[in-house]
C-alpha atoms as a printed R data frame, in Angstrom:
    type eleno elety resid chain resno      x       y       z
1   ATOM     1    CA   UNK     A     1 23.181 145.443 194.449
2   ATOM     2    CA   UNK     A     2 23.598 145.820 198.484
3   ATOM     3    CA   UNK     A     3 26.057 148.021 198.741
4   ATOM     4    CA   UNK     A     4 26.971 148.309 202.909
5   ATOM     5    CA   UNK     A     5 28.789 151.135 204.246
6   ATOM     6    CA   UNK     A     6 28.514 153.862 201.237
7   ATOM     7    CA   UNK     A     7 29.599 156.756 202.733
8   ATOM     8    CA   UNK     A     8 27.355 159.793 202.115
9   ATOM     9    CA   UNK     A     9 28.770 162.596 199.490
10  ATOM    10    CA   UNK     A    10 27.223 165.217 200.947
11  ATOM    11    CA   UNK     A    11 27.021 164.271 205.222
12  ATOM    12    CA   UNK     A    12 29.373 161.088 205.189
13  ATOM    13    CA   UNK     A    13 27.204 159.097 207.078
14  ATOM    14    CA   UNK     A    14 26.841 155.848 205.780
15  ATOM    15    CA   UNK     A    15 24.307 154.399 204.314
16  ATOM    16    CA   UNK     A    16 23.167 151.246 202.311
17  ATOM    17    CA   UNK     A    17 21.710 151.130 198.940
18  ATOM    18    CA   UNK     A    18 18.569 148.541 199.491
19  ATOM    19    CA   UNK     A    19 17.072 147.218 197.077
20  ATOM    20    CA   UNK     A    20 13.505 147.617 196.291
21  ATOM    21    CA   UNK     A    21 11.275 146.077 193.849
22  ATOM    22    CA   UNK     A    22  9.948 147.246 190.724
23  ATOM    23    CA   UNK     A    23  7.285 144.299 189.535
24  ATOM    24    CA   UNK     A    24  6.654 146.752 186.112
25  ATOM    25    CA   UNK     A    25 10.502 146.507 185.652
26  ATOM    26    CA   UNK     A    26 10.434 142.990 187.192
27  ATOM    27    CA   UNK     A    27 13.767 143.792 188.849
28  ATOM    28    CA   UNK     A    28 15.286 145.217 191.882
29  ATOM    29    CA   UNK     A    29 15.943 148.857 192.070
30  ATOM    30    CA   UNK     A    30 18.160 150.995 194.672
31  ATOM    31    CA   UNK     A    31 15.758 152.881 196.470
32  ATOM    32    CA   UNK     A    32 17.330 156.326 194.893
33  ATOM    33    CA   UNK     A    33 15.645 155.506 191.472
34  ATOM    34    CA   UNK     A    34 12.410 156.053 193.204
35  ATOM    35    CA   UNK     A    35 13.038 159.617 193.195
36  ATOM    36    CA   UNK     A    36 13.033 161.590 190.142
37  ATOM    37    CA   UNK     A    37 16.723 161.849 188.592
38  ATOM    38    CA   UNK     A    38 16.200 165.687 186.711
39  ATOM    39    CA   UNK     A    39 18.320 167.505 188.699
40  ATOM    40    CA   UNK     A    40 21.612 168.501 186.353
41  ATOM    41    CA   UNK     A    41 24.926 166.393 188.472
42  ATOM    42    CA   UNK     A    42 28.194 167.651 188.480
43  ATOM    43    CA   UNK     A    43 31.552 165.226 188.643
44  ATOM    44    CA   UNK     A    44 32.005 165.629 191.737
45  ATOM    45    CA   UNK     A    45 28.726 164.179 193.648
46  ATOM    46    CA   UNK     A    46 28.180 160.709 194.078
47  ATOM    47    CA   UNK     A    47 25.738 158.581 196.011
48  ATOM    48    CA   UNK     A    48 24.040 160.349 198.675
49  ATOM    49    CA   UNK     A    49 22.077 159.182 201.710
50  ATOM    50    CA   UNK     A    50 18.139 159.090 201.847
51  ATOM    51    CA   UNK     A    51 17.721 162.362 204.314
52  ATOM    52    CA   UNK     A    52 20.599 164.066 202.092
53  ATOM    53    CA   UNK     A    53 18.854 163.568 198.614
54  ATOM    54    CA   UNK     A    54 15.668 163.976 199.469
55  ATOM    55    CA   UNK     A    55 16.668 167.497 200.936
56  ATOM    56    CA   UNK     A    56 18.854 167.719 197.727
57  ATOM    57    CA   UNK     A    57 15.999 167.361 195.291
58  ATOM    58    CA   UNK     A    58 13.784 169.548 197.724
59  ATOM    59    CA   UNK     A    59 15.763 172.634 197.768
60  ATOM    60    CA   UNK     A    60 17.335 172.140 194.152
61  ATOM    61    CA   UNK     A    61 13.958 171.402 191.825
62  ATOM    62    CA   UNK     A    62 11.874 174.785 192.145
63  ATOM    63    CA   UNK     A    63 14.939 176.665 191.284
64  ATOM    64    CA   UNK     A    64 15.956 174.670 188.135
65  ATOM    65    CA   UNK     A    65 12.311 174.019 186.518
66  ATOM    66    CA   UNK     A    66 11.905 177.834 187.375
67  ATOM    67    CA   UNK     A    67 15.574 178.244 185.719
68  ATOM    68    CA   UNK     A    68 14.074 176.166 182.153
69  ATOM    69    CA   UNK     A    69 11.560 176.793 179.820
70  ATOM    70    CA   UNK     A    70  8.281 175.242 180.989
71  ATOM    71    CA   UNK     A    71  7.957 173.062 177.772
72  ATOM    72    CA   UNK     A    72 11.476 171.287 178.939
73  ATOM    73    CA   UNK     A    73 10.015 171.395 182.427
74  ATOM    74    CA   UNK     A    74  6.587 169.416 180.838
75  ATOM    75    CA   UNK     A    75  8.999 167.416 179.253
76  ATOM    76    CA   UNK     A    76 10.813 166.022 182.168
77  ATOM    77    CA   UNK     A    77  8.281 165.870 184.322
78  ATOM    78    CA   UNK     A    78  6.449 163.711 181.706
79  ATOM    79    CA   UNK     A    79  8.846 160.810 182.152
80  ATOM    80    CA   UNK     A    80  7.318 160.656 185.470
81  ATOM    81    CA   UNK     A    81  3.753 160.898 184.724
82  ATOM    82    CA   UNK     A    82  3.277 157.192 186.098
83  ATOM    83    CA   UNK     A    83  4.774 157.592 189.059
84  ATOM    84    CA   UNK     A    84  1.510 157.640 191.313
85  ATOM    85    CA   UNK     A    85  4.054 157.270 194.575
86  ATOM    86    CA   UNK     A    86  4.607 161.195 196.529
87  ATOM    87    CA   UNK     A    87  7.967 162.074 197.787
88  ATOM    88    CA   UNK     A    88  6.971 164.893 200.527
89  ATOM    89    CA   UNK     A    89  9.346 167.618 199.993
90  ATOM    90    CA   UNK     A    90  9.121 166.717 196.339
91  ATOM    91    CA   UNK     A    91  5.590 166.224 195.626
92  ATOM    92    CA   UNK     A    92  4.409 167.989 198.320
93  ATOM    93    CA   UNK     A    93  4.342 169.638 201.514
94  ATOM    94    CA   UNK     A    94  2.569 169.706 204.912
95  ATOM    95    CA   UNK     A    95  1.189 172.879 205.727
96  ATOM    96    CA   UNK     A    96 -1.026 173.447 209.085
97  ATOM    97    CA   UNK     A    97 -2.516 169.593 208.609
98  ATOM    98    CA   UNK     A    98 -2.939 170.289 204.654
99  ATOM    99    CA   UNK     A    99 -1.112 168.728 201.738
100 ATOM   100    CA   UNK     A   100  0.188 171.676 199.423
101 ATOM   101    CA   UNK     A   101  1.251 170.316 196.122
102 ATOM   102    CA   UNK     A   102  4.451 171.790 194.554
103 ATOM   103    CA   UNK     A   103  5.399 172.608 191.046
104 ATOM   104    CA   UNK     A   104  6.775 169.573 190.157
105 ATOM   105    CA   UNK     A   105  3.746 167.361 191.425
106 ATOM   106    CA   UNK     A   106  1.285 169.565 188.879
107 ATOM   107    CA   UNK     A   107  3.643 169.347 186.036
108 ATOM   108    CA   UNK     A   108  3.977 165.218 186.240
109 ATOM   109    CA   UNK     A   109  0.454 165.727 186.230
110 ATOM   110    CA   UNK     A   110  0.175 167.331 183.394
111 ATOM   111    CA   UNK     A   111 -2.624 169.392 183.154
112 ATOM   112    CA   UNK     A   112 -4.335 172.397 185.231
113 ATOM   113    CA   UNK     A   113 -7.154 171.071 187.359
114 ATOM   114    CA   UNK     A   114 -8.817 174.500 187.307
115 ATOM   115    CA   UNK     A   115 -8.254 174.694 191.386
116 ATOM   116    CA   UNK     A   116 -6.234 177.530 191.401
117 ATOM   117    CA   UNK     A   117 -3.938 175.761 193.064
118 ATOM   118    CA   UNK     A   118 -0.561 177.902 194.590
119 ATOM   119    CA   UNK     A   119  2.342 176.351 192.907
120 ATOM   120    CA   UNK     A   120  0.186 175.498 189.097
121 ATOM   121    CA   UNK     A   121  2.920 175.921 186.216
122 ATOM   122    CA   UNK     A   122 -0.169 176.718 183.709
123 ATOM   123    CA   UNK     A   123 -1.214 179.129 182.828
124 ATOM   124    CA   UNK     A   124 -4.435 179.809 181.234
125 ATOM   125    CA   UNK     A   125 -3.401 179.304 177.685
126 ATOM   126    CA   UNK     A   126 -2.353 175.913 178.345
């Protein structure tokens, strides 16, 4: 799957898609597939580099699970409720030496710890 000298879609740096291992899939995996593949892709975009996607999926997530219904937003994010790994950015940020969980981290978690954490999807009904 090594793939050497990809150029970048969105930068055109290039980049390598590495493999990484999966021992619950017992195969390899490009290292893209460990971040979560909900955004909505046009024909037009293709491979992108790590710093590229990563700031892809950061900017682009809280404005499309804000943009769908939060039982389709449960529902994606539930395809991901294994994933114990945190993308920062993604998951989570870094704010004055705290970690501030986003949106997406408390809906693959799927429930409302009772916190009142700033970015929880739930409301009180749920």
């Amino acid at each position: 799957m090594s793939d050497l000298g990809k150029p970048c879609s969105q930068c055109g740096a290039e980049f390598s898609c590495g493999e990484v291992s999966n021992p619950l899939l017992e195969k390899e995996l490009c290292w893209c597939q460990s971040y979560p593949a909900v955004l909505p892709l046009t024909a037009e975009q293709n491979c992108r580099c790590p710093s590229c996607l990563q700031q892809w999926l950061a900017e682009g997530l809280p404005n499309y699970l804000q943009a769908i219904t939060h039982e389709k937003a449960l529902q994606l994010a539930g395809g991901y409720s294994n994933d114990s790994s945190l993308q920062e950015g993604i998951d989570f940020i870094i704010e004055d030496g705290n970690y501030v969980f986003s949106v997406w981290y408390h809906l693959k978690r799927g429930y409302c710890c009772g916190n009142g954490c700033r970015h929880c999807p739930y409301t009180k009904e749920d």
